[in-house]
Each structure stands twice: as C-alpha cells, then as structure tokens.
N, C-alpha and C positions, 0 to 999 in steps of 0.2 A: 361077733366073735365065735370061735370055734370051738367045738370042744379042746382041741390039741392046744388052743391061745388060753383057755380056761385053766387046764392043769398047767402051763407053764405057769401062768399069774399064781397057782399056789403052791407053784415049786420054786418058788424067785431061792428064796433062802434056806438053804442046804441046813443053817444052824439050826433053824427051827422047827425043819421036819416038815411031813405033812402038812399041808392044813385044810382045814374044812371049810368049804362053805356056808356061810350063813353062822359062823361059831367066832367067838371070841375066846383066844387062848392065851397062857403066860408058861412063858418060858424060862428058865433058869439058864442063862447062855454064859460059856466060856470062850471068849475072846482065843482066835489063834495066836502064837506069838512066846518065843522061850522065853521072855522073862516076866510076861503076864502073870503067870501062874495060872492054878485052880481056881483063884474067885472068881465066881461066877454075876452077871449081870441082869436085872432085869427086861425082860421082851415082853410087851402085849402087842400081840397080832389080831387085830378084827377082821377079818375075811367078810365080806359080804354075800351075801346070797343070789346079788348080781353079778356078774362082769362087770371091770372096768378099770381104770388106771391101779396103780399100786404105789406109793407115797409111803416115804419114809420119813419120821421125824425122830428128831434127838435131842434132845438138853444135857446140862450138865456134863458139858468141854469145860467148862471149868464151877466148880463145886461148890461156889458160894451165890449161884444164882437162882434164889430160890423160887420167883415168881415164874421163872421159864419151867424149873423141875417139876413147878405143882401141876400147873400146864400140861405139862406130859404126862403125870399121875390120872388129872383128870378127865384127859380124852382116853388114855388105853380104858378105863372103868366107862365114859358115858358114851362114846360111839355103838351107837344101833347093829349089829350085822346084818338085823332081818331089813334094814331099811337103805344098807350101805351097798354101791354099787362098787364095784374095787377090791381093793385092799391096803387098807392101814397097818404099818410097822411103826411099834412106839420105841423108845429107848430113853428113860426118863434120864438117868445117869450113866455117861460116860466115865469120865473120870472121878471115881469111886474113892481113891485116895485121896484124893482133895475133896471128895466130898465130906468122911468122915474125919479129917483130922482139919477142917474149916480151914482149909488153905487156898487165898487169893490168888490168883491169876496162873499158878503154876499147878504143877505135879510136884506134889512133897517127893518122889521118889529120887526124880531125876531131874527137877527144879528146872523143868521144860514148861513152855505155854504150850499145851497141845495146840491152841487154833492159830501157832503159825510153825508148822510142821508137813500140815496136810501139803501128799496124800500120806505122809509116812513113809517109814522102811522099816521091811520086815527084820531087817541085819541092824536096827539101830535101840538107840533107849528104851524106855518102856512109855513114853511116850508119844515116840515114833512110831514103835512096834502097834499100839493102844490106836490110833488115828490110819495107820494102815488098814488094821482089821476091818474099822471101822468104815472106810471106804472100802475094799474089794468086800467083803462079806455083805454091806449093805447098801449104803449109798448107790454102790455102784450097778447095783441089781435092781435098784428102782425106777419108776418113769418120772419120780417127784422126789424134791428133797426141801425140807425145810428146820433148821437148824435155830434152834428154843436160845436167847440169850438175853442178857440185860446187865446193866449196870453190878459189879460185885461188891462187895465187902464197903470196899470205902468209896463207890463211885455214885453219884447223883446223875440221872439218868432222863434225855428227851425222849420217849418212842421212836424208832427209827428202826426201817429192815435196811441191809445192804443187799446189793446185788453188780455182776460185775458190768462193765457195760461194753458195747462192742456191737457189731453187726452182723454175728452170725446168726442162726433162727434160734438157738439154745440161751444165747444172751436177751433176746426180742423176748422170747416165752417166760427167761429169769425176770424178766423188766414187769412184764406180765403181772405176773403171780403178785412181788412186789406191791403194785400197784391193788391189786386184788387186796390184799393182805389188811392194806387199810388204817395202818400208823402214820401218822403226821409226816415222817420225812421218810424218804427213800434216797439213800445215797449209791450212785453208781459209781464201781472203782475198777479200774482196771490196771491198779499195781499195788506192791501190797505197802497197808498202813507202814509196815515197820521193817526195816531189813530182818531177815531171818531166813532160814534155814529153809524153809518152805512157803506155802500161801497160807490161807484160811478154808473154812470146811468147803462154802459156796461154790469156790475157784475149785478146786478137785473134783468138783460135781459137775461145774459146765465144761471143763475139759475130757470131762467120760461122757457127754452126751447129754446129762442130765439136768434139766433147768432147777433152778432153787435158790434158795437166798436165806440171808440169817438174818431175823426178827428180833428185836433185843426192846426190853421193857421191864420196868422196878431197878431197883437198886438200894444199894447203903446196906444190903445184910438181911434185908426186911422180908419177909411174905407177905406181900402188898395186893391185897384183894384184888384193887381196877388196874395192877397190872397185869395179872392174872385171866382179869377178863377181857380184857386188852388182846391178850396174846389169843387167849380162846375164840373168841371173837374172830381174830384175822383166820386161824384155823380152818374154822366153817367156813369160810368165806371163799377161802381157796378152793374146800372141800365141794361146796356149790358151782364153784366155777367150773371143777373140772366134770361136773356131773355126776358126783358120785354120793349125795346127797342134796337135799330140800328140806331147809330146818330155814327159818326165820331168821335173822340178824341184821342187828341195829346198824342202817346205813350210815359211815360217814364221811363227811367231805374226800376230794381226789387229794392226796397229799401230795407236796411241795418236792418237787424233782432235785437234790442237790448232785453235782459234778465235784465239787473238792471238797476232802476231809483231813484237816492240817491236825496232828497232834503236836503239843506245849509240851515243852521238859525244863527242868531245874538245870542251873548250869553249878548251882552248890546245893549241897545239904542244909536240910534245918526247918524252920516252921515255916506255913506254906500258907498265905492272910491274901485269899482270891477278894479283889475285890466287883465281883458280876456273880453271874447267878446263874444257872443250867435254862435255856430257854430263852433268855437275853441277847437281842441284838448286837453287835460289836461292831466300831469302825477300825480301820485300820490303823496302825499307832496308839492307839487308845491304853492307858496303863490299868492295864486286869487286873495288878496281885503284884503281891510282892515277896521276897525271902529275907526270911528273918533267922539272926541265929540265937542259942542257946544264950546270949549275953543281951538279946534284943537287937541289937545293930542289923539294921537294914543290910544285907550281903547284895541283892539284886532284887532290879526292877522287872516287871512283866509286863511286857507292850504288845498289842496283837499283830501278827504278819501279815494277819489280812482282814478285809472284812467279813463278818458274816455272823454264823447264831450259835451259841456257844450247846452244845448237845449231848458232852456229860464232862462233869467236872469232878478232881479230887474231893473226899468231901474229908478225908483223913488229917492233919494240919502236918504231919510228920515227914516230911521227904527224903531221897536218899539223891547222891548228886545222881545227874541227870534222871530225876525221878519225873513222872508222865503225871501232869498237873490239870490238861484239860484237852477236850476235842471241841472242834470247831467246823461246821460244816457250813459250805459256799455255793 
C-alpha cells in the first residue's frame, strides 16, 4: 500500500475527520438529513497502525437489540490499534429513537422499520433520511460491512447471518464472510423478506460494491451474555480473515447453508399459543400454533407451508391481524 492508499484509508469518512494511525477515537456524529436534527450519534474509530482493509459495522437499526448493541460497545472499547492492520468504524446505535423510548421493530418517529428502507432517501421520513445517511456517509465508503442484529423485544431467536446470494464476486465474498462469521445458519436471499419500500442494510451494501451481511443473535429484550459472545466472536473471525488481526478464537463447526426464509402471519387478531419451539425441526402441513380470541374460541389454525427449522418465533402471546408469528428457514 502506498502512502497516497494510507491517507485515503484515513480519509474514508468526511464525518469524522482526520484520523490517526495507530489511535482509537470517538466521535459525537450528526447524521445529514432535515429532519434528523442535532442529535448527535456515537462513532468509534480504531485506526490501526498498519495498513489494510477498513470495515464498518453498526447495530441498533432497530433499538431493542441489545446483544448486537453491547457488541458494538465492546469492540469500539477492545480493538487494539497498535495491533490492528486497517480500519475499524463502529456505530453502536443507529436508530436512537427507538433505542430510547424501547420501541420494537420500528421508528417511534415515523413508525418506519428502517431495515426495509435501505438505501433510503434523502427527500423521505426520518427513517429514510436516517438509513440514507447511513449508507452514503458509511457503508458505502467501506470495503467491509457488517450489520450487528438479533431477535427484538418479543422474538426468540436461532443465530443466523443473512447474506444475499447470487454470482457476482461481491455476493461470492458476502457468502464468504458469512460463512467466516461462524453462526449455525447462514441464509442466502436474493429478494426481500417482506414487501416494502426498499431492501435491507446487506442489499444496499452489495449493490454499492461492498460485501457484507447481517448477523443477528439473543433476543426476547434480554442482554444475553453467549449472544454477545456469539456475535464477538464471528467479529474477530472476519477480522482474522481479512488480515487485519491474530487474536485466538474458538473454532466452530461450518454452518448449515439455508436458500428459503418463509415468514408466518396471523390472518386474525388475538392470542397467539405456537405450539414448536425456535430451533425445532418442522414438516410440511404440520399444525404450529393456533389463534385464539379474547373469548378463548380457537379463530385459526397454523399449519407450516413448508418444511424446514423454525429460526425465531413470536415469543409475545398478543397479535395484531396479519401480525408476523414466526420465521422458518429451508
């Protein structure tokens, strides 16, 4: 690498200025975007004292996932610089409104799911505006992306990174990393889970060039220690892979390649009596759960559309009609 490659690798991001080599810094960052505002975001940047890739990662797209946020607390605080070859960008929380007013899946603002939005618009909500930023200012200045997630509030959760699949060398390298990463499943998708407005963070990452994938681990509300290290874990692993550290980590098995990820919904409102369990095998036809209403009367049955292992389930008993009851990956 050259010097002229050196100072771009610590010019990637305009927001945070300078940076130094061999220095760990934190940054108080303000999001572009009119209706952001002033709140400002946490950034820890490790610069290393070598050259070498530069990797960005983020948690908290949505605000009740606490094992991915702690995650990102505790790599911007334990990453080395005198021993990192690169550069590491953290961003523990994205979406800060949801983070402090403990709000599931959305944006209290603008009752938007940022992660199906991405890449965002600058001219849209403030969760649009919010995931915009977020890809041109960072993601998209990085050579790595890895995107902190896991089960929220009321979801029971299998370890599982996504990634999207396909045959270009950016989807082959997303598969990659994935694979690196080191969670039990890796599901490949190439459309998105849910109709919406946009895709997910990953998808906005391989279509800018940039390999990456979202690792998602804990759930139910909890700061769950071994999801934590779960998540940490695949971290380093990557971090080893791309050469930009040599730190130790507990090898473990090649995870289970899945191709389909069907999500369950409610066709009524009311209580929500799953009868399987997150991790559980499933066959086809098979009766999962049922709906029940405020009178007790069975409303509907839940039979599975296909075979396969169920990989995070409602764990909440409340639903709303067409409320999102379970994921199932094939």
């Amino acid at each position: 690498m050259t010097d002229s490659d050196r100072r771009d690798e610590l010019n990637r991001f305009p927001l945070l200025g300078q940076l130094t080599a061999g220095k760990r810094q934190t940054h108080q960052v303000v999001l572009p975007g009119a209706l952001l505002g002033d709140e400002s975001r946490p950034v820890v940047s490790i610069a290393g004292a070598n050259p070498g890739p530069v990797v960005f990662i983020n948690a908290g797209v949505h605000g009740g996932e606490y094992p991915a946020i702690e995650t990102a607390i505790r790599l911007g605080k334990t990453l080395d610089p005198a021993t990192l070859s690169g550069t590491v960008v953290v961003l523990p929380v994205l979406n800060l409104p949801a983070f402090w007013k403990r709000s599931m899946f959305v944006c209290p603002i603008d009752d938007v799911n940022p992660n199906r939005v991405f890449p965002g618009d600058p001219e849209g909500s403030y969760s649009e505006q919010m995931v915009y930023a977020l890809t041109t200012e960072f993601m998209a200045r990085a050579d790595y992306y890895i995107d902190l997630h896991g089960g929220d509030m009321v979801e029971g959760l299998v370890p599982f990174s996504i990634c999207r699949s396909g045959t270009e060398e950016v989807d082959r390298k997303s598969l990659e990393l994935a694979k690196v990463f080191g969670l039990p499943y890796v599901l490949t998708v190439d459309r998105p889970i849910q109709p919406s407005k946009g895709s997910m963070s990953f998808v906005a990452g391989v279509e800018r060039g940039v390999p990456g994938l979202i690792a998602e681990a804990g759930g139910v509300g909890q700061l769950q220690p071994e999801a934590v290290d779960l998540l940490t874990n695949g971290i380093l692993r990557v971090l080893n892979h791309l050469g930009m550290i040599d730190i130790d980590v507990p090898e473990v098995a090649a995870p289970t390649v899945l191709t389909n990820f069907e999500w369950l919904y409610s066709e009524n409102a009311g209580m929500f009596y799953p009868s399987v369990a997150i991790n559980e095998d499933i066959v086809e036809g098979q009766r999962i759960g049922h709906i029940g209403s405020l009178f007790g009367e069975q409303l509907e049955e839940i039979h599975a559309p296909l075979s396969g292992r169920i990989l995070f389930i409602t764990t909440s008993p409340a639903v709303l009609e067409h409320g999102l009851l379970m994921g199932i990956g094939a």
